[in-house]
N, CA, C and O atoms as a GROMACS GRO file, in nm:
protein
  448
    1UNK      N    1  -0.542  -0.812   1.964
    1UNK     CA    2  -0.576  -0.741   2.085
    1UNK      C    3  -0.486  -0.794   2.196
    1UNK      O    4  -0.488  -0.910   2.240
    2UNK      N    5  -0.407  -0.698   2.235
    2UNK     CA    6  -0.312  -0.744   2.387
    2UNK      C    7  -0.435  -0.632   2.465
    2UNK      O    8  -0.530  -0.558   2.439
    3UNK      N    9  -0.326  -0.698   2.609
    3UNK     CA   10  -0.377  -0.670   2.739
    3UNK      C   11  -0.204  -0.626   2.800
    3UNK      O   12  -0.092  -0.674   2.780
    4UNK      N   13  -0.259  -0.505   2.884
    4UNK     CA   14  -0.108  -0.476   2.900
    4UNK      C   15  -0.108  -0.492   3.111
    4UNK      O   16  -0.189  -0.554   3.180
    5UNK      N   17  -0.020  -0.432   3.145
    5UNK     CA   18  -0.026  -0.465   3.320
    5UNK      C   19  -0.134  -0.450   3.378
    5UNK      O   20  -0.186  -0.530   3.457
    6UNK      N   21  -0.183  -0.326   3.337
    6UNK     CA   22  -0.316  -0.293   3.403
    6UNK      C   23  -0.467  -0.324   3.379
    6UNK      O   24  -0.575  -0.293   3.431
    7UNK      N   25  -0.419  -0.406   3.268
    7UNK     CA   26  -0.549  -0.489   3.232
    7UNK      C   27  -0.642  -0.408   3.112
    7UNK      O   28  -0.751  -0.431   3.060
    8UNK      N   29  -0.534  -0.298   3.094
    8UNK     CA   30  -0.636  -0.184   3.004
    8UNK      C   31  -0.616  -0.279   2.834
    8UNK      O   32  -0.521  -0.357   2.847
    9UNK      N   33  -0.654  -0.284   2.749
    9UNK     CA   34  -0.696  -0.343   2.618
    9UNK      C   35  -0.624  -0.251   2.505
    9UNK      O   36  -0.667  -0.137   2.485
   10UNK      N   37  -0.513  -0.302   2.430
   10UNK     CA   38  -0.441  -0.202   2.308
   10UNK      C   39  -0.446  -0.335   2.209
   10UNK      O   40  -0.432  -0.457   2.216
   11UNK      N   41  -0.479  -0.227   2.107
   11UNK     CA   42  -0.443  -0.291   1.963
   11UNK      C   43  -0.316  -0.262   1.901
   11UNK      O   44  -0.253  -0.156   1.913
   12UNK      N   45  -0.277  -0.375   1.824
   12UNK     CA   46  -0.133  -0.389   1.736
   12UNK      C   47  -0.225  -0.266   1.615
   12UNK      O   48  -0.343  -0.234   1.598
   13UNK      N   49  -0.119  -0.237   1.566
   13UNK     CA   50  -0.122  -0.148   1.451
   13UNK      C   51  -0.170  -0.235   1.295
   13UNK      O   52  -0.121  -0.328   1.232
   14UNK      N   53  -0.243  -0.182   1.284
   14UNK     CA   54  -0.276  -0.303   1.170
   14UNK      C   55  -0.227  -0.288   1.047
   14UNK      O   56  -0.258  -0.184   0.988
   15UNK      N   57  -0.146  -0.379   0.984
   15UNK     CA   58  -0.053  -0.362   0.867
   15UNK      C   59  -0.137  -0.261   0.766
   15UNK      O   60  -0.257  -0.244   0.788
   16UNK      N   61  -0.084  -0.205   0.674
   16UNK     CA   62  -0.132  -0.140   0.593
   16UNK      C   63  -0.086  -0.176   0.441
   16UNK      O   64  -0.132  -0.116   0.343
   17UNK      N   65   0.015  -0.288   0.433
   17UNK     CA   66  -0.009  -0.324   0.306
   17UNK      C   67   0.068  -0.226   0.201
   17UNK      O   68   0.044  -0.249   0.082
   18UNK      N   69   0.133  -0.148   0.221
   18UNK     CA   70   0.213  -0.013   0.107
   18UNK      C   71   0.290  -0.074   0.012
   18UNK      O   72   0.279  -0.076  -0.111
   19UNK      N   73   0.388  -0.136   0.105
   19UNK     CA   74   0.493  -0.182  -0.018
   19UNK      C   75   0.448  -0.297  -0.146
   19UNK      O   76   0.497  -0.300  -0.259
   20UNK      N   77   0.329  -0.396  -0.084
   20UNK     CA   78   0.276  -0.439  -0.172
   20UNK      C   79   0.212  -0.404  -0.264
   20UNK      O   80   0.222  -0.439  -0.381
   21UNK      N   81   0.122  -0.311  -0.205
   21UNK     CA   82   0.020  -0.249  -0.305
   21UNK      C   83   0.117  -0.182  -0.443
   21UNK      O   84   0.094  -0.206  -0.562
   22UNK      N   85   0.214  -0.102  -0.396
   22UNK     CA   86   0.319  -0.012  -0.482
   22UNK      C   87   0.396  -0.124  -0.613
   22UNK      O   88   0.435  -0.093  -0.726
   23UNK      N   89   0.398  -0.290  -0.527
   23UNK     CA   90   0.474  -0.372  -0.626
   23UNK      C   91   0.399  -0.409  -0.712
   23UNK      O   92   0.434  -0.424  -0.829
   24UNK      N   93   0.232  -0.438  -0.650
   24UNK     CA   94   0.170  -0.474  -0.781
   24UNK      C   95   0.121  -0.367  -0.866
   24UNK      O   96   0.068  -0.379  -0.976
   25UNK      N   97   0.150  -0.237  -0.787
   25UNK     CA   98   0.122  -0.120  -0.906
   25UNK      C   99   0.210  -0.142  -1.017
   25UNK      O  100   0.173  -0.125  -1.134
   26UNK      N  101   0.322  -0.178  -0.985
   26UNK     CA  102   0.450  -0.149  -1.083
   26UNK      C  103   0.446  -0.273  -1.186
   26UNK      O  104   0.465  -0.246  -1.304
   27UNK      N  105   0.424  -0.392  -1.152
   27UNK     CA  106   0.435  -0.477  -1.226
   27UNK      C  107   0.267  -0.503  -1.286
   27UNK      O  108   0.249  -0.594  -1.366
   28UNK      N  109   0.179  -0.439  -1.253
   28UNK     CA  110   0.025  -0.420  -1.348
   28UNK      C  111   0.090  -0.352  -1.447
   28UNK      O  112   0.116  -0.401  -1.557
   29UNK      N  113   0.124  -0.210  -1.403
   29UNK     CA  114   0.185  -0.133  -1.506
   29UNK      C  115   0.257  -0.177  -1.645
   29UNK      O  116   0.242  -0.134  -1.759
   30UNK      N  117   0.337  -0.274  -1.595
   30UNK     CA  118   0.393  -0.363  -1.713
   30UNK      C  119   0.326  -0.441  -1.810
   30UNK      O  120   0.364  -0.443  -1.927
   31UNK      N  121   0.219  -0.512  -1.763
   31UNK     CA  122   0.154  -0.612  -1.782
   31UNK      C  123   0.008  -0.521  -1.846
   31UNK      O  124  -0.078  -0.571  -1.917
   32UNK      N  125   0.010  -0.428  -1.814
   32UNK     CA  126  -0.097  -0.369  -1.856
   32UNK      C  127  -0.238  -0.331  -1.971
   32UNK      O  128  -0.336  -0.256  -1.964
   33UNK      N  129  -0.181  -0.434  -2.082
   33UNK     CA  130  -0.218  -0.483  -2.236
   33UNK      C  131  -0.296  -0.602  -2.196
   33UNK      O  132  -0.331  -0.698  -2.265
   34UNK      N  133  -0.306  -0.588  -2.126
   34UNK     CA  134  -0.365  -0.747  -2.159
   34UNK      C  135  -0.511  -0.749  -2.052
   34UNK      O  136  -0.512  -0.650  -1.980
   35UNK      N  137  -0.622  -0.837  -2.030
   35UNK     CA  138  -0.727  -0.823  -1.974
   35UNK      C  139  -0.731  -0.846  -1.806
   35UNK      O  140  -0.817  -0.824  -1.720
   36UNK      N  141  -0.631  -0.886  -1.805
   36UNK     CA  142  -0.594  -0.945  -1.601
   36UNK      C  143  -0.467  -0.830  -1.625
   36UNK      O  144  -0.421  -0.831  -1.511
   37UNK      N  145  -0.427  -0.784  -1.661
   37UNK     CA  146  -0.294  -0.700  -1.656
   37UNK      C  147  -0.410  -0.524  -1.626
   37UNK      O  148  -0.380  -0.428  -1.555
   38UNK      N  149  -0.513  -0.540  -1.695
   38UNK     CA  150  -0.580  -0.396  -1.666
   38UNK      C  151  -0.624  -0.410  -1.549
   38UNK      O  152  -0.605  -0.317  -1.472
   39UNK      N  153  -0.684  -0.514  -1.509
   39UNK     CA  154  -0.812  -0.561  -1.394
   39UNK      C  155  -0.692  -0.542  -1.267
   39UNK      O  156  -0.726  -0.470  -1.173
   40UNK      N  157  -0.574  -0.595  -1.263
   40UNK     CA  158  -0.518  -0.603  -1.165
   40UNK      C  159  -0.438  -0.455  -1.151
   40UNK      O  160  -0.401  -0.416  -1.040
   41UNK      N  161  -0.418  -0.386  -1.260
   41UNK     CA  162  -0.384  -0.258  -1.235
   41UNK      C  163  -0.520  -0.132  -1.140
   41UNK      O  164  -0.495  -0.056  -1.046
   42UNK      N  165  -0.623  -0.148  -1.192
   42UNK     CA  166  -0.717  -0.080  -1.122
   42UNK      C  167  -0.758  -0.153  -0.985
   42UNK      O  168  -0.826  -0.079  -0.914
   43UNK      N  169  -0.738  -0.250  -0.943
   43UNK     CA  170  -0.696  -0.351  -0.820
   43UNK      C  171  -0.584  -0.288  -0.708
   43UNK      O  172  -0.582  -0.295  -0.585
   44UNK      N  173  -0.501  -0.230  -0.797
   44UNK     CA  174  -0.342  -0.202  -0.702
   44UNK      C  175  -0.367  -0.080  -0.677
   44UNK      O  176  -0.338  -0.027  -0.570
   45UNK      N  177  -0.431  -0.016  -0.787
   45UNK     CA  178  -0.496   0.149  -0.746
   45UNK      C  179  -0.569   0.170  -0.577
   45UNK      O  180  -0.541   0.231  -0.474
   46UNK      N  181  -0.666   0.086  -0.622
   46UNK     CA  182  -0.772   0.065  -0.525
   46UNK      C  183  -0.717  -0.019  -0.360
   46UNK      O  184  -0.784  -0.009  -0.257
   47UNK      N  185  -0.582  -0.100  -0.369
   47UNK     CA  186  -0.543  -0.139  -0.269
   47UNK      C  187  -0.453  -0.047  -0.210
   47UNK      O  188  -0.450  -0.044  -0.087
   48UNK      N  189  -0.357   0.051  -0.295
   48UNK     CA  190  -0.288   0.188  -0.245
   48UNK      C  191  -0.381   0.289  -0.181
   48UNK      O  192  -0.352   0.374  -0.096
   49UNK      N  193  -0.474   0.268  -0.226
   49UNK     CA  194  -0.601   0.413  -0.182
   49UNK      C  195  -0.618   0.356  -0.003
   49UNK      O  196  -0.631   0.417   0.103
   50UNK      N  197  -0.610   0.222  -0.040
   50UNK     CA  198  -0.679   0.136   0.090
   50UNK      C  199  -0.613   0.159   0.227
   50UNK      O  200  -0.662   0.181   0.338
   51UNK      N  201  -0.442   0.143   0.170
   51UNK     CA  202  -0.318   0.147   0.249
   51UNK      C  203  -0.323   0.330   0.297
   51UNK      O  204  -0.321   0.391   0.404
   52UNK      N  205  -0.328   0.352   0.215
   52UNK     CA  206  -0.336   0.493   0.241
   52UNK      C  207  -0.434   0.532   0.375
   52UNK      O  208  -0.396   0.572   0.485
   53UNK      N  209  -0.562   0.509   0.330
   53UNK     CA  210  -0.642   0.502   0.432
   53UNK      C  211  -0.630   0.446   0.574
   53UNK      O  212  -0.691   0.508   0.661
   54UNK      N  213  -0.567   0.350   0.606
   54UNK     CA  214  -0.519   0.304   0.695
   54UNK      C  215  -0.446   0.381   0.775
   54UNK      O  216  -0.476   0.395   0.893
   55UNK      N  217  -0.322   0.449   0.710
   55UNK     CA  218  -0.257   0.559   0.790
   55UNK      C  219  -0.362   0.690   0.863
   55UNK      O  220  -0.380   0.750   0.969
   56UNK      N  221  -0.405   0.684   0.744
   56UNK     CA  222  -0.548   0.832   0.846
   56UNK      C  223  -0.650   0.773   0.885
   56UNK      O  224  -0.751   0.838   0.859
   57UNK      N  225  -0.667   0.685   0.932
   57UNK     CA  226  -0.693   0.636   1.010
   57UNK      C  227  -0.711   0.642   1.143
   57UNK      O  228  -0.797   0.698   1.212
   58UNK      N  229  -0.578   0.552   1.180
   58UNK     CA  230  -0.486   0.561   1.344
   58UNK      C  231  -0.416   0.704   1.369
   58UNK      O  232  -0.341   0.739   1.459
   59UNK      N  233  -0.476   0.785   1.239
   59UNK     CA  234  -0.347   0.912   1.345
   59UNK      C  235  -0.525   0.967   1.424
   59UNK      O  236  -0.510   1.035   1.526
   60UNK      N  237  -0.644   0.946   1.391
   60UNK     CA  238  -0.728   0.975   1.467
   60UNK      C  239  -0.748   0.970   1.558
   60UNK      O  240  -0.824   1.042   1.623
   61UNK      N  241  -0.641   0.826   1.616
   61UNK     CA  242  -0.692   0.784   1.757
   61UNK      C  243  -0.718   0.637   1.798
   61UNK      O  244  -0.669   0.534   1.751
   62UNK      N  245  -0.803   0.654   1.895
   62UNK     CA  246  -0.846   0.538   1.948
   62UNK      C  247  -1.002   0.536   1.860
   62UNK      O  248  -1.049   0.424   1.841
   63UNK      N  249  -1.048   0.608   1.828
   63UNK     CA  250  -1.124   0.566   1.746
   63UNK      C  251  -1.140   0.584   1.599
   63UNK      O  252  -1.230   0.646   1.541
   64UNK      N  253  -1.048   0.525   1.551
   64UNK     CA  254  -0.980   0.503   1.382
   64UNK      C  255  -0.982   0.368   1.364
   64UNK      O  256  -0.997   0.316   1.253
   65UNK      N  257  -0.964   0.288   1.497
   65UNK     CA  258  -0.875   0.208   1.524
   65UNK      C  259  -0.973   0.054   1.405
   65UNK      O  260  -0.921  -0.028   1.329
   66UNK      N  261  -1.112   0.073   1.438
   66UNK     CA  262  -1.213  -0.003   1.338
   66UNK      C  263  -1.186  -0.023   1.209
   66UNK      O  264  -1.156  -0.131   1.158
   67UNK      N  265  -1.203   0.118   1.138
   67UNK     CA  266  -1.212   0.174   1.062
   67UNK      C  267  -1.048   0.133   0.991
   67UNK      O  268  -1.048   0.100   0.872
   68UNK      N  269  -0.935   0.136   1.055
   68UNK     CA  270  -0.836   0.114   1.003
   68UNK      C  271  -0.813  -0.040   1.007
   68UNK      O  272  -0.748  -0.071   0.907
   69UNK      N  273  -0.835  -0.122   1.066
   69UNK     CA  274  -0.857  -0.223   1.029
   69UNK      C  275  -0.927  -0.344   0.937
   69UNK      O  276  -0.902  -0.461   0.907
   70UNK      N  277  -1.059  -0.217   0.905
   70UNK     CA  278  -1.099  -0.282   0.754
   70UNK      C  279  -1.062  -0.247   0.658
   70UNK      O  280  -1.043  -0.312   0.556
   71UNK      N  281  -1.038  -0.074   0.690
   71UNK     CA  282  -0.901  -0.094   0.541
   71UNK      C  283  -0.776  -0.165   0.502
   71UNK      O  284  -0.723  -0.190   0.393
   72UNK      N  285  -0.736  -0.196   0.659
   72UNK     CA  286  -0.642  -0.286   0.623
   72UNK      C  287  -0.666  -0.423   0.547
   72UNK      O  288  -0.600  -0.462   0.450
   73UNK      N  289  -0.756  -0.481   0.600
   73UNK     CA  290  -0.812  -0.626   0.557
   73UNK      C  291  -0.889  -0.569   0.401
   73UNK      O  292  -0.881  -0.650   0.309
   74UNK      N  293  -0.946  -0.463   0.376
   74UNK     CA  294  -0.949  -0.454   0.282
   74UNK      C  295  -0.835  -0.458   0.104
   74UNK      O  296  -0.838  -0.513  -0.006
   75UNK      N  297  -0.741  -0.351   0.188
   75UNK     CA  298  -0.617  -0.336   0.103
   75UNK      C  299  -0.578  -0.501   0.064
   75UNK      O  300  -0.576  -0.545  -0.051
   76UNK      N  301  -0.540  -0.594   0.211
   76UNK     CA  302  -0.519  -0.710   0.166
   76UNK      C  303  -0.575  -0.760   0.081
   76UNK      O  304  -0.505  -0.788  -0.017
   77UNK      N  305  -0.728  -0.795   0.075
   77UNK     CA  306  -0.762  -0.886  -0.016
   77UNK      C  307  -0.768  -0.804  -0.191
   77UNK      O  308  -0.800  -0.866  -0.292
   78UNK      N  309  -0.733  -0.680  -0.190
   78UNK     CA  310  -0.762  -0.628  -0.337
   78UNK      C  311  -0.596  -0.672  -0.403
   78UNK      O  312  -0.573  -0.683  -0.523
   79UNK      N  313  -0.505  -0.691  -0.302
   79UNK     CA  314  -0.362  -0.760  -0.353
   79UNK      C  315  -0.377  -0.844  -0.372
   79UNK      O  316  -0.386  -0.867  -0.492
   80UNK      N  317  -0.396  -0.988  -0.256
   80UNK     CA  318  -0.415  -1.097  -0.320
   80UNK      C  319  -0.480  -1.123  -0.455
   80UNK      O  320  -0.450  -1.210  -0.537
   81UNK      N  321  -0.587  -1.021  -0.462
   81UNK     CA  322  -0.655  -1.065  -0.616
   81UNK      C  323  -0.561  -1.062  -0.729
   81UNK      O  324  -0.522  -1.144  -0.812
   82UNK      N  325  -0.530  -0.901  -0.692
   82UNK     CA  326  -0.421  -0.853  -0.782
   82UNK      C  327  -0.281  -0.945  -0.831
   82UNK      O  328  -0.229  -0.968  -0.941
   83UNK      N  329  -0.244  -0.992  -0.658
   83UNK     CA  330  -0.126  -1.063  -0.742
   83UNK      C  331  -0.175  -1.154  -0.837
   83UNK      O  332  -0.144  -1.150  -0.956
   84UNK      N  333  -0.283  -1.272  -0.763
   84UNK     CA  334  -0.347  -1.380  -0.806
   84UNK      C  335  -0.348  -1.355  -1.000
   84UNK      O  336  -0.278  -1.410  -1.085
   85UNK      N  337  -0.439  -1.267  -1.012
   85UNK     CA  338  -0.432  -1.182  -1.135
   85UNK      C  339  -0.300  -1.173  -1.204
   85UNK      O  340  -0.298  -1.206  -1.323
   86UNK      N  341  -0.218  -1.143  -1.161
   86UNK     CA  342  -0.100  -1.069  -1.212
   86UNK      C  343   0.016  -1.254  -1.241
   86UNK      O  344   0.090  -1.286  -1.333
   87UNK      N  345  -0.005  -1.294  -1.172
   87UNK     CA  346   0.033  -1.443  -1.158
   87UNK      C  347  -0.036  -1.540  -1.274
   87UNK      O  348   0.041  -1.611  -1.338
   88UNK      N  349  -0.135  -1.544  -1.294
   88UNK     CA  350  -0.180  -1.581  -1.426
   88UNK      C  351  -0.172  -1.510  -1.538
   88UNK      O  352  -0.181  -1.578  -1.640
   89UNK      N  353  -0.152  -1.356  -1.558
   89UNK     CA  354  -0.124  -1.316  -1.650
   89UNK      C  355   0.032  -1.363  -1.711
   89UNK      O  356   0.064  -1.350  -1.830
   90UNK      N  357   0.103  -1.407  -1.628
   90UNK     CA  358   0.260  -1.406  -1.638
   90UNK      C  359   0.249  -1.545  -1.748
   90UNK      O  360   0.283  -1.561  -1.865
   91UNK      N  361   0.170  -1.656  -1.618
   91UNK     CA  362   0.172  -1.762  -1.651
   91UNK      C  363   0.142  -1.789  -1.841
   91UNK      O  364   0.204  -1.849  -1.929
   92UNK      N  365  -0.004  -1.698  -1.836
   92UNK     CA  366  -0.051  -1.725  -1.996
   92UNK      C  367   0.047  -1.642  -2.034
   92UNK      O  368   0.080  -1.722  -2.123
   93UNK      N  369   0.116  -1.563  -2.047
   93UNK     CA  370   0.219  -1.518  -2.160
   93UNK      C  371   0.313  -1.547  -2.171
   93UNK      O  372   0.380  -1.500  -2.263
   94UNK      N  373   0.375  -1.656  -2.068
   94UNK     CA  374   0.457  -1.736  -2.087
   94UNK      C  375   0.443  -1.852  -2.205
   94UNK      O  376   0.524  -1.883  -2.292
   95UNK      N  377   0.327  -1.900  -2.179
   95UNK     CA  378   0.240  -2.012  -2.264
   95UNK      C  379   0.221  -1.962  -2.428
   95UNK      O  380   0.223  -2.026  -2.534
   96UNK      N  381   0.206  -1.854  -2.406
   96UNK     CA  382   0.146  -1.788  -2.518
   96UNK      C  383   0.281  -1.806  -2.610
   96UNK      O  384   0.277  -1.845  -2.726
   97UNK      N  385   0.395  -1.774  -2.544
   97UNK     CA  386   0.502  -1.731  -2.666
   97UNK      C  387   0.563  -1.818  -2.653
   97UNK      O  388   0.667  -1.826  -2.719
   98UNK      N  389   0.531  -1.914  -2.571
   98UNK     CA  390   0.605  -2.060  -2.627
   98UNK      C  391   0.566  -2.127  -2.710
   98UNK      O  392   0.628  -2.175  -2.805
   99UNK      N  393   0.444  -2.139  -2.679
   99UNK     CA  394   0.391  -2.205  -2.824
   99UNK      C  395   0.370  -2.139  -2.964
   99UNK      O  396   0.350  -2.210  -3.063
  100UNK      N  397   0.374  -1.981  -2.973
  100UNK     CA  398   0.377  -1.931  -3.057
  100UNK      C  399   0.541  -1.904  -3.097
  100UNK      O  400   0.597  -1.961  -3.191
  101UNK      N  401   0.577  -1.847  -3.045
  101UNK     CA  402   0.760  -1.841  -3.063
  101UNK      C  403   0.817  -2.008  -3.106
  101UNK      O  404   0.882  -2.017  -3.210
  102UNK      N  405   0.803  -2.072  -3.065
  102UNK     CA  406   0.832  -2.243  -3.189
  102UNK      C  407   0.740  -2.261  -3.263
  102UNK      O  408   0.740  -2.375  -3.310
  103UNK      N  409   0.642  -2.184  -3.302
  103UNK     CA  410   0.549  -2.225  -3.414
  103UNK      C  411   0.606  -2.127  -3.524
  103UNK      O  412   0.594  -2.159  -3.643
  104UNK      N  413   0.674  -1.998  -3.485
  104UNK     CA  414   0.742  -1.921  -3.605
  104UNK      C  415   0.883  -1.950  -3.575
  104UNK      O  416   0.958  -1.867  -3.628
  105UNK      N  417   0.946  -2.047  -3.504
  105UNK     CA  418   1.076  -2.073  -3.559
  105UNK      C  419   1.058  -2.176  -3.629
  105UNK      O  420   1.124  -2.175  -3.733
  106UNK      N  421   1.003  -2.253  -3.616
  106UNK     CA  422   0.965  -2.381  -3.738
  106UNK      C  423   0.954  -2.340  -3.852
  106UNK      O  424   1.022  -2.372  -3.949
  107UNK      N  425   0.809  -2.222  -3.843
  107UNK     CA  426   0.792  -2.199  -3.983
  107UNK      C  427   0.919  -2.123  -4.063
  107UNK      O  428   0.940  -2.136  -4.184
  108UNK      N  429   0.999  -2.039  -3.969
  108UNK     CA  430   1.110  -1.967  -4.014
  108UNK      C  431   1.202  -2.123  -4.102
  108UNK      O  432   1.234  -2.111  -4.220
  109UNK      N  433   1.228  -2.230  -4.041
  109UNK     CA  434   1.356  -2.305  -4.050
  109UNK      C  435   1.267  -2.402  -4.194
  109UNK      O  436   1.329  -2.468  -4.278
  110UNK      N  437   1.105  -2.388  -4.189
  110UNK     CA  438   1.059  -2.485  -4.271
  110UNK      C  439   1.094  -2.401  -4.468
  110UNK      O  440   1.099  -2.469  -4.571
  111UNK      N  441   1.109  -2.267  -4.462
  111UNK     CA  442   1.061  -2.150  -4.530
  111UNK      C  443   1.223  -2.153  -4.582
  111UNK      O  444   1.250  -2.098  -4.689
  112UNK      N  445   1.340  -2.224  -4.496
  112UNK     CA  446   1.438  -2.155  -4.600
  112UNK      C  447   1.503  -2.248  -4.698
  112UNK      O  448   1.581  -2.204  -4.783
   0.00000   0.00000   0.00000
């Protein structure tokens, strides 16, 4: 909340979160097999819907202005989950095929 010369009261535009929401669409999408790869895909859905909302919002007015601000804070926290989500999924499938990927090159090198 600023205050401008005349003392009248404006709000900043409250982020809306798009380009994020769109990155973790894309990279859920990828990841999408797996149980945090689904969860965070219907997450990025739900944080694009959010962002979205935000824009129709403020074209209402001065009184959107609420209303677009909890979608905004909304959109945020369904990303953070999402990435959060999407960040451990990476992590365990990293894990996953390391320890499995040298457990079948062993067995490959033990076998010939």
């Amino acid at each position: 909340m600023n205050y401008n010369n005349q003392g009248d009261i404006y709000f900043d535009r409250p982020n809306d979160y798009k380009v994020w929401s769109i990155i973790n669409l894309i990279v859920s999408i990828l990841f999408c097999c797996s149980c945090c790869g689904l969860i965070s895909l219907v997450l990025s859905i739900i944080a694009l819907l959010k962002s979205n909302d935000v824009s129709k919002f403020l074209r209402m007015g001065e009184a959107g202005i609420a209303p677009a601000l909890e979608a905004s804070n909304n959109a945020k926290t369904y990303n953070i989950i999402a990435t959060v989500l999407l960040v451990l999924n990476c992590i365990g499938s990293v894990v996953y095929y390391v320890v499995f990927g040298f457990a079948q090159i062993s067995q490959a090198i033990a076998n010939m």
